[in-house]
Backbone as CSV, one residue per row, in Angstrom:
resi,resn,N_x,N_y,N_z,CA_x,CA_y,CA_z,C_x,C_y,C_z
1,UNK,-73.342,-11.003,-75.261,-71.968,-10.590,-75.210,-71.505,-10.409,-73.774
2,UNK,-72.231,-10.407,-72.855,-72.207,-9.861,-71.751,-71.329,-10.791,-71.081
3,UNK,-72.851,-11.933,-71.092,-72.315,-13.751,-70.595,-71.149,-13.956,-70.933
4,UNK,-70.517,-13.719,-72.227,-69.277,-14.852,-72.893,-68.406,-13.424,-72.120
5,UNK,-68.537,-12.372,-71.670,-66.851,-12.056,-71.080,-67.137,-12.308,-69.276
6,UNK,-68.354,-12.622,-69.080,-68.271,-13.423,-67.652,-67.529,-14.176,-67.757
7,UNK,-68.335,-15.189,-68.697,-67.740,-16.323,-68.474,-66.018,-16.750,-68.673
8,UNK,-65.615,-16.001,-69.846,-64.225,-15.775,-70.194,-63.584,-15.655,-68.718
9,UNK,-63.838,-14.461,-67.943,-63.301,-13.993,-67.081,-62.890,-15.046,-65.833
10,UNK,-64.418,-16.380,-65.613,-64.372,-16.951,-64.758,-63.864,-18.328,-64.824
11,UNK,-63.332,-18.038,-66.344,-62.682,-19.002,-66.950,-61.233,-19.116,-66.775
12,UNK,-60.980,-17.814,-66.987,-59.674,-17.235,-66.237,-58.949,-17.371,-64.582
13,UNK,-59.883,-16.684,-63.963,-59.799,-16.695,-62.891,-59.370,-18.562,-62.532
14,UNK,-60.684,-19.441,-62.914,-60.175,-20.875,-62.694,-59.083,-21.829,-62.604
15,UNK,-58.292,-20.911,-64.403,-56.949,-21.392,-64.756,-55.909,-20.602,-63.963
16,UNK,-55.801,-19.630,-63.677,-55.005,-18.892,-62.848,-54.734,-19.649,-61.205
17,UNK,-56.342,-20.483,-60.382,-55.870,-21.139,-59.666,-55.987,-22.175,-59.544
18,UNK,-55.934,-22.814,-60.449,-55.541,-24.291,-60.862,-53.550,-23.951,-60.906
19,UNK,-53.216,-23.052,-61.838,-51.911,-22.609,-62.200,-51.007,-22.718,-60.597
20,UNK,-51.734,-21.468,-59.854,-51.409,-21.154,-58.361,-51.065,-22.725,-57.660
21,UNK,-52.176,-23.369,-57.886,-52.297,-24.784,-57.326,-50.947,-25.466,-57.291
22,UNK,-51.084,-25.779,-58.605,-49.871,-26.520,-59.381,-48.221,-25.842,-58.688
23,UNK,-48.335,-24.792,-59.091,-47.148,-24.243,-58.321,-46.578,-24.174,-56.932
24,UNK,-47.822,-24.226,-56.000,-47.468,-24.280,-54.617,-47.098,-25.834,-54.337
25,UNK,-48.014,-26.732,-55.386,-47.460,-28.520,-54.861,-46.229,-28.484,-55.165
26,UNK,-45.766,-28.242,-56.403,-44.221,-28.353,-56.783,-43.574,-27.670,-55.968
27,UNK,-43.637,-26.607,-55.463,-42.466,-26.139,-54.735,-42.605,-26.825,-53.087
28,UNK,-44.043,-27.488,-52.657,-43.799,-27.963,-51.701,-43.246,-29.524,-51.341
29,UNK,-43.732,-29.834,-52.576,-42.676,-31.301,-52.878,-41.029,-31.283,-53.162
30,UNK,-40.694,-30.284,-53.576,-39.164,-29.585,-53.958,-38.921,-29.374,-52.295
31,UNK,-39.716,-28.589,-51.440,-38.895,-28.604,-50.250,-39.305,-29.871,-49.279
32,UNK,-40.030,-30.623,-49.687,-39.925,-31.919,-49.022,-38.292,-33.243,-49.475
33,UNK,-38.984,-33.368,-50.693,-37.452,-33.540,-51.191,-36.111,-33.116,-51.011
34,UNK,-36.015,-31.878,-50.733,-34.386,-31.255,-50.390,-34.344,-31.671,-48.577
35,UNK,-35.506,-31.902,-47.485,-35.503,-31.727,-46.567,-34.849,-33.658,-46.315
36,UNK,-34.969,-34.221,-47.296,-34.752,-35.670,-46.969,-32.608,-35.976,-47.576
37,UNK,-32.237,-34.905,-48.559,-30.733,-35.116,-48.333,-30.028,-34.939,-47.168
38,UNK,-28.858,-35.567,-47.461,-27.741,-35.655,-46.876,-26.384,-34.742,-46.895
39,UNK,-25.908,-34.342,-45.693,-24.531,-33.909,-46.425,-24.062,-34.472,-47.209
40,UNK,-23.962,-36.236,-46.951,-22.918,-36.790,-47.519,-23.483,-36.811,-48.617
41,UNK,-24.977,-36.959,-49.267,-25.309,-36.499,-51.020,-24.859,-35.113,-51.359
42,UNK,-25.088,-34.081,-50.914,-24.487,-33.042,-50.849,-23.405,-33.196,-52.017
43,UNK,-22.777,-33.508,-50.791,-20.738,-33.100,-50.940,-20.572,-34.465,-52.097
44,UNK,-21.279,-35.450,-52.181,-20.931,-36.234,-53.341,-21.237,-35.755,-54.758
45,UNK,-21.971,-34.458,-54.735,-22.251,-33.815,-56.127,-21.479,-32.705,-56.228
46,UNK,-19.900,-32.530,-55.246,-19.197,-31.862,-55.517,-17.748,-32.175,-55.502
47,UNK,-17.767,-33.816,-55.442,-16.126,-34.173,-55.922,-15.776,-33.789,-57.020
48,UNK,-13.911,-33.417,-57.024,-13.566,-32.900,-58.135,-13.723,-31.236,-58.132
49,UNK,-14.457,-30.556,-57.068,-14.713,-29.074,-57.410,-13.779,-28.358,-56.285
50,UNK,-13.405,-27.483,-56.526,-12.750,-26.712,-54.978,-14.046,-26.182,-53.890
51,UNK,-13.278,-26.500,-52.987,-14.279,-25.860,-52.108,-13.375,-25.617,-50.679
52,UNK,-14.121,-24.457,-49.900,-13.215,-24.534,-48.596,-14.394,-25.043,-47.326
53,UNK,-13.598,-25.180,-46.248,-13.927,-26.040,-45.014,-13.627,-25.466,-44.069
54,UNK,-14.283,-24.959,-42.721,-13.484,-24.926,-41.897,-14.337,-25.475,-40.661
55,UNK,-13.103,-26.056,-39.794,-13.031,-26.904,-38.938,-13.269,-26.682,-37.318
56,UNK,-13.665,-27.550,-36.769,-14.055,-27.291,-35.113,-12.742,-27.129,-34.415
57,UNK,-11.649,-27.295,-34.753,-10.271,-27.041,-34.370,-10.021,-25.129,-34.878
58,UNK,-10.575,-24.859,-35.563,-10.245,-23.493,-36.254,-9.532,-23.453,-37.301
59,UNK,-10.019,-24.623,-38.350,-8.400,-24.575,-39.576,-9.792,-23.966,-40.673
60,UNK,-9.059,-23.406,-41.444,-9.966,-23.462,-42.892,-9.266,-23.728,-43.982
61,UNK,-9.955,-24.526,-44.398,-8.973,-25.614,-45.564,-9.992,-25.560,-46.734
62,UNK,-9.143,-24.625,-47.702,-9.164,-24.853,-49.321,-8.738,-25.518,-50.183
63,UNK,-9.545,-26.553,-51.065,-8.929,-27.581,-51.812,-9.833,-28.242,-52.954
64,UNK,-9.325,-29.104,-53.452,-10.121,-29.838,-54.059,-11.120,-31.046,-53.448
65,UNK,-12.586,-30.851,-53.326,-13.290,-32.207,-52.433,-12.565,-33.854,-53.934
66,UNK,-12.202,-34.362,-52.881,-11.608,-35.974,-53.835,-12.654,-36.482,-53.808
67,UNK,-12.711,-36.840,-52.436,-13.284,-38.279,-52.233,-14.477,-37.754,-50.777
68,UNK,-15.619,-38.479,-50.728,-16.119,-39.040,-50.041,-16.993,-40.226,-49.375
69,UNK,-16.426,-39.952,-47.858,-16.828,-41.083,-47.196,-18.330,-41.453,-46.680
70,UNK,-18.786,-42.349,-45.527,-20.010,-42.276,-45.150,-20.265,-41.418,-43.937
71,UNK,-18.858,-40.798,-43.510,-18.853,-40.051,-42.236,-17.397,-38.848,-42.389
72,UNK,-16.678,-38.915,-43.704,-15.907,-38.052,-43.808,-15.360,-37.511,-45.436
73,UNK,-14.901,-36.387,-45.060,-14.302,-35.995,-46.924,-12.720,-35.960,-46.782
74,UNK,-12.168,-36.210,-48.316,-10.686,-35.924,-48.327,-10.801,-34.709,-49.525
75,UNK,-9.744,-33.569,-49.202,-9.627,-32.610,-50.113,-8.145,-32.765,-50.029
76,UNK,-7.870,-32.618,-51.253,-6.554,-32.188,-52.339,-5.936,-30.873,-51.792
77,UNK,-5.089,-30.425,-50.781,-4.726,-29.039,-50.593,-3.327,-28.551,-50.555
78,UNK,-3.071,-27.927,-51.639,-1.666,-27.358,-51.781,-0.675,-28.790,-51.830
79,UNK,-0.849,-29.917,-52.837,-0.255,-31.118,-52.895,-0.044,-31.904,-51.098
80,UNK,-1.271,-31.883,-50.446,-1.156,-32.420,-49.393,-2.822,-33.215,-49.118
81,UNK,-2.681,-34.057,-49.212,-4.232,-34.894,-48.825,-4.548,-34.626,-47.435
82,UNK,-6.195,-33.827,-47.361,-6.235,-33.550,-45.752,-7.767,-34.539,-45.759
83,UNK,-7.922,-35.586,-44.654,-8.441,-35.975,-44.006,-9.554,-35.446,-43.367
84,UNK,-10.981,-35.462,-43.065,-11.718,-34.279,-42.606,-12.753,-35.331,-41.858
85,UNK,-13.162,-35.598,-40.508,-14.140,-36.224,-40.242,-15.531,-35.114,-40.388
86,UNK,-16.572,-35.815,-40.600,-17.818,-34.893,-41.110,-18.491,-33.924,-39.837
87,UNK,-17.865,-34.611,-38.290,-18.086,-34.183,-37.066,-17.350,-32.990,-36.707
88,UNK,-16.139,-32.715,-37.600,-15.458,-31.814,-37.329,-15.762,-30.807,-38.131
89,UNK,-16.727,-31.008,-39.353,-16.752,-29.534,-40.156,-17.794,-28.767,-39.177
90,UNK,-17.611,-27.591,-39.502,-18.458,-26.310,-38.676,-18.919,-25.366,-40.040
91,UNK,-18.418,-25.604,-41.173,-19.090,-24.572,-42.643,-18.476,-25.248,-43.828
92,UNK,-18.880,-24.743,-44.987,-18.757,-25.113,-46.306,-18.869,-24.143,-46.814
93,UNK,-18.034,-23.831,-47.862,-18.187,-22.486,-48.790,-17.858,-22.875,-49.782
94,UNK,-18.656,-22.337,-51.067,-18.601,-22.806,-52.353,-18.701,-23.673,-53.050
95,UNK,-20.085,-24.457,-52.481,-20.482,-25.751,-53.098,-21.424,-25.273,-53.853
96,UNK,-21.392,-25.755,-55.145,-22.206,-25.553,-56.101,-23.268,-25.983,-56.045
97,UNK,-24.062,-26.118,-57.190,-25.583,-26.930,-57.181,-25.747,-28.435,-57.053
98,UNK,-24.902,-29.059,-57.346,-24.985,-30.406,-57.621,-25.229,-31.266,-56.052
99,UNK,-26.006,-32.535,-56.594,-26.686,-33.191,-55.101,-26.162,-34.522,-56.012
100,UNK,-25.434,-35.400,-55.009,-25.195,-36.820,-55.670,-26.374,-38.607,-55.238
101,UNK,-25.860,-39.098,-55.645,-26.675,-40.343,-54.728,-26.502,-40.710,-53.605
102,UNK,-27.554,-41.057,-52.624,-26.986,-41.708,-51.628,-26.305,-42.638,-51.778
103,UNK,-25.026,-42.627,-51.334,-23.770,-44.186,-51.008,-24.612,-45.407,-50.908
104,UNK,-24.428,-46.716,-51.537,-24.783,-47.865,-50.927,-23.813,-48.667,-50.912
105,UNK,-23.980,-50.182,-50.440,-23.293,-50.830,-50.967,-21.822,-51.007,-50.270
106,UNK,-20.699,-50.933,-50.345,-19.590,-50.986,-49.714,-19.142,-49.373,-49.949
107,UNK,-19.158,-48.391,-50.592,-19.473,-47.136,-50.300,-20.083,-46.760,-48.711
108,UNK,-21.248,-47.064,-49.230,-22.173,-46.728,-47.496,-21.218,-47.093,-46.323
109,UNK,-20.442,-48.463,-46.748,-19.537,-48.585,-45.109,-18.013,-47.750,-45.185
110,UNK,-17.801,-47.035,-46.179,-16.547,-46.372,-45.791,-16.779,-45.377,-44.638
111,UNK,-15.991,-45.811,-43.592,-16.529,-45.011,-42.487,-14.674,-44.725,-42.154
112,UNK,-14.593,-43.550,-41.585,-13.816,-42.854,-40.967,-12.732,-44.201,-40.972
113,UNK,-12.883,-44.832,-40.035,-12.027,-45.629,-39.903,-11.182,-46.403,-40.888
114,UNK,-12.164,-46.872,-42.108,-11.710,-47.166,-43.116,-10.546,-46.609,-43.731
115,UNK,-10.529,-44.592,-43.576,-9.907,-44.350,-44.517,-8.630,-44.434,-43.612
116,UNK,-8.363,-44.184,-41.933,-7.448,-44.481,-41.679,-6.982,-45.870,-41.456
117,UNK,-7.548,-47.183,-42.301,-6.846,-47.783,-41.613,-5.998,-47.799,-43.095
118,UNK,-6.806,-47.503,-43.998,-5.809,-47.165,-45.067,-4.614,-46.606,-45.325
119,UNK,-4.624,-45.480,-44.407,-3.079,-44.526,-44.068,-2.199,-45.191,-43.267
120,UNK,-3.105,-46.251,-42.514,-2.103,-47.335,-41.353,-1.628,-48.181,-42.383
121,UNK,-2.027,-48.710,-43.470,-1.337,-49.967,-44.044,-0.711,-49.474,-44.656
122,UNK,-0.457,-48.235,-45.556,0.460,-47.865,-46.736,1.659,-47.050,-45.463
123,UNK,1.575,-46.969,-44.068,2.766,-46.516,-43.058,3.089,-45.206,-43.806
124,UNK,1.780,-44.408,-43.804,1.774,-42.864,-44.323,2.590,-42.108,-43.269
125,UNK,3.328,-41.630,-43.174,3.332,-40.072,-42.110,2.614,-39.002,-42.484
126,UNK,1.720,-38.904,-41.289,0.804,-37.717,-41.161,0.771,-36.906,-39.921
127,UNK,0.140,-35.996,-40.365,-0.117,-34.888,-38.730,-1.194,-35.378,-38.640
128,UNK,-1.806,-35.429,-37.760,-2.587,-35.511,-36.897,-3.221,-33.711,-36.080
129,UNK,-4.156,-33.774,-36.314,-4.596,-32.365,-36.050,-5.558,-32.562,-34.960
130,UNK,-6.016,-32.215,-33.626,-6.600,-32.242,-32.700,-7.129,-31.278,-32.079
131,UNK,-6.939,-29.814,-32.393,-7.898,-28.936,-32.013,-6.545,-27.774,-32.357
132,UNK,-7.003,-26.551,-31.835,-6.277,-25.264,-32.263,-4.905,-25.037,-31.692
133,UNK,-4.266,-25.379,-32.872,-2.873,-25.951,-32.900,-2.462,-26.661,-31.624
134,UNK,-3.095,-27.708,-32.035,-2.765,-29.217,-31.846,-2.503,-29.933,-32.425
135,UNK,-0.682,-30.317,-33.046,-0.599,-31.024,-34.305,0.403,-32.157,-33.544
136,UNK,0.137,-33.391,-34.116,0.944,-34.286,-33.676,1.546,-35.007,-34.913
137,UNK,2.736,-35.603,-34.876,3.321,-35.780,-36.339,3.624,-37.605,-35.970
138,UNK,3.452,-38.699,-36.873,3.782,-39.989,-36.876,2.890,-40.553,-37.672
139,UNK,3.053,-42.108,-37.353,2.795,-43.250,-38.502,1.236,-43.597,-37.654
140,UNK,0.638,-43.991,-38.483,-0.757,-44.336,-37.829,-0.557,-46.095,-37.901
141,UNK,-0.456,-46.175,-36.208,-0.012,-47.911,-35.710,-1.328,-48.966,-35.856
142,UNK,-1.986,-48.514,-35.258,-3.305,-49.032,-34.995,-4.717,-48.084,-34.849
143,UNK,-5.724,-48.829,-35.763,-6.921,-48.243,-35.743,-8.353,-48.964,-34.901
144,UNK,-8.736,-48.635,-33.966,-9.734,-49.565,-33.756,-11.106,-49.139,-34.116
145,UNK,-12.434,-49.362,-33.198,-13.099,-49.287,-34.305,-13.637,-47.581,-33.765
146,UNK,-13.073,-46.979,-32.454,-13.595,-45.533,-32.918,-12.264,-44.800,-32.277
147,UNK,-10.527,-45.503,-32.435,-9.708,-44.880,-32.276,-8.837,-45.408,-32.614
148,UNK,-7.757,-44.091,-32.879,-6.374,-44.701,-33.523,-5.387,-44.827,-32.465
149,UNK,-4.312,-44.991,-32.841,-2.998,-44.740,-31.959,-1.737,-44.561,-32.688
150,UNK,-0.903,-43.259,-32.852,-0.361,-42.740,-33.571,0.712,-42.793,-33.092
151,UNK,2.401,-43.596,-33.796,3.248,-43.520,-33.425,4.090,-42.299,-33.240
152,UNK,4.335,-41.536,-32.122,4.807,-39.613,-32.501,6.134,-40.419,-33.060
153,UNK,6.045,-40.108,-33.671,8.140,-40.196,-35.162,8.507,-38.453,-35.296
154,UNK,10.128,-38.749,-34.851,10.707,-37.352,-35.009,10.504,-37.046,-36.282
155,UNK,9.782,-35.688,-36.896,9.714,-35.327,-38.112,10.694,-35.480,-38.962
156,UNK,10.655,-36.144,-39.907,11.127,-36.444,-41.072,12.404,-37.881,-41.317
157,UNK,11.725,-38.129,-39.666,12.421,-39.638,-39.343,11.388,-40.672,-39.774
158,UNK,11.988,-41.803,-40.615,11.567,-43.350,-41.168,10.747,-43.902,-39.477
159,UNK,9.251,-44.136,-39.985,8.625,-45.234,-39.150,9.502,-46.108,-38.685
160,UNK,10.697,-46.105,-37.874,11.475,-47.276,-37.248,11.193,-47.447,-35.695
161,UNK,11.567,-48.408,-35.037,11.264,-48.619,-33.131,12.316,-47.533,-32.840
162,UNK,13.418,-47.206,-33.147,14.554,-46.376,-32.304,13.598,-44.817,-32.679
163,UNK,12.689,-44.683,-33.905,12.183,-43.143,-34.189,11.021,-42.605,-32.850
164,UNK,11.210,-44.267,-32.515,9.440,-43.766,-32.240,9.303,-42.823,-30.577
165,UNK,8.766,-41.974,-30.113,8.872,-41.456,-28.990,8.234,-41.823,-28.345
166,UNK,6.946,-42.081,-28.792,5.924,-42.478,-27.780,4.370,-42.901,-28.661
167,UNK,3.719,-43.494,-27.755,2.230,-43.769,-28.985,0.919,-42.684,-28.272
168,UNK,0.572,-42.005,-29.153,-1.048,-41.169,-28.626,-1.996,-42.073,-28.967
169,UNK,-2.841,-42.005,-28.264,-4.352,-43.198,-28.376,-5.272,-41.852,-28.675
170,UNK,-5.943,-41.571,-29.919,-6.628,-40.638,-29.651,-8.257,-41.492,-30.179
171,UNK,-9.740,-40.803,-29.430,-10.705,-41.327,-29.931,-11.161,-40.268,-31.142
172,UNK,-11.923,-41.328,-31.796,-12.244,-40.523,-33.460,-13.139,-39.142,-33.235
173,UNK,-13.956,-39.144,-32.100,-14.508,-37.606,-31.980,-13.656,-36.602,-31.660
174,UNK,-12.308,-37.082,-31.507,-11.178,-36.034,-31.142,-10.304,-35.310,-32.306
175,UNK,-10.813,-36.213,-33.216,-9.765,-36.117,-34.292,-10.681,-34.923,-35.337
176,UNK,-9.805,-33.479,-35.453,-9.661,-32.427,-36.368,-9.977,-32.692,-37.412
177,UNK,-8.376,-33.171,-38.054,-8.275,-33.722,-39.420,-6.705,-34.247,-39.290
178,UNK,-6.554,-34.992,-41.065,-5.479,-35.396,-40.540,-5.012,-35.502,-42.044
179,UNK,-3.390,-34.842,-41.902,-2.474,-34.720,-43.351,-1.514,-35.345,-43.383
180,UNK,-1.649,-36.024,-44.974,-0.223,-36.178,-45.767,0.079,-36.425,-46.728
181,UNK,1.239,-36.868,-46.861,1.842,-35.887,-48.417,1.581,-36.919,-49.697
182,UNK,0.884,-37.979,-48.968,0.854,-39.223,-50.013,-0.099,-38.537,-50.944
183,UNK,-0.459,-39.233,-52.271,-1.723,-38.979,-53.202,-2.523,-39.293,-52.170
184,UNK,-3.312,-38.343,-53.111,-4.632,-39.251,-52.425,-5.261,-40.248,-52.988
185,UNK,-6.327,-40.872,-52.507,-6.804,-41.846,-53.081,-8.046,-42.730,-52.030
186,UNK,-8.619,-43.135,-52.388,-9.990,-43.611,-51.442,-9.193,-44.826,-50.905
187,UNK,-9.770,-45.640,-49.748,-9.653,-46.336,-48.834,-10.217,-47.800,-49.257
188,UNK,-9.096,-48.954,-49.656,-9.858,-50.167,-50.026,-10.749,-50.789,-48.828
């Protein structure tokens, strides 16, 4: 009787760290795995959810995440589509659990530029946001491939040559974010 509660015991003890075992691989494969996402998987398992942002300019922007890019997000805010390059966020608050796929494919190339050259062809008026209150208001003329150039248009004056005041050349690491009143909608 003696033997069989040794042995019980050392039987125990075995399964307990076999158990231990098992548990430390999984959780160290769980933090190997989380150490290989992305923001941009991230924030793709939270389109559609509100969330707020705030920005290297000093804005904090609450909204709905729409859409994202391979280098930026658009949120839904107070019926105004805001523009967000991924260089300009500084925090995230209130992202839930969800982790999406990495982008491939023509996804993977929506890059910043994409989405403005999108706002350039539909001759959106937007602000233009450039650091703490730095807002510039016009039609986005031309996009190249890491800057725009923004026609300044007197607010609430038609994209015309007599509106236009002058053109800003700004480069894309300069750029805040950038609003307007169009829907939103992703970047063909």
């Amino acid at each position: 009787m003696r033997w069989e509660a040794l042995f019980a015991d050392l039987e125990s003890q075995l399964h307990s760290a076999l158990d231990a075992g098992r548990e430390s691989e999984i959780r160290e494969r769980t933090r190997v795995e989380q150490s290989r996402l992305t923001l941009v998987q991230r924030l793709l398992g939270q389109v559609g959810l509100p969330i707020g942002a705030s920005t290297s300019g000093g804005r904090f922007l609450s909204g709905v995440l729409t859409h994202v890019g391979s280098d930026w997000v658009s949120l839904a805010v107070e019926g105004r589509s805001v523009l967000v390059p991924l260089s300009s966020l500084q925090s995230l608050i209130g992202l839930g659990r969800g982790v999406g796929q990495a982008p491939s494919g023509v996804t993977a190339r929506l890059g910043l530029g994409s989405a403005l050259r999108g706002l350039s062809r539909d001759r959106v008026h937007v602000a233009l946001w450039l650091g703490t209150d730095s807002r510039h208001s016009g039609v986005i003329d031309r996009v190249g491939a890491d800057f725009l150039e923004l026609g300044l248009v007197v607010t609430g004056d038609e994209r015309r040559a007599a509106n236009v005041r002058d053109a800003l050349t700004v480069p894309f690491r300069a750029i805040d974010s950038v609003e307007s009143a169009a829907p939103d909608r992703a970047p063909d």
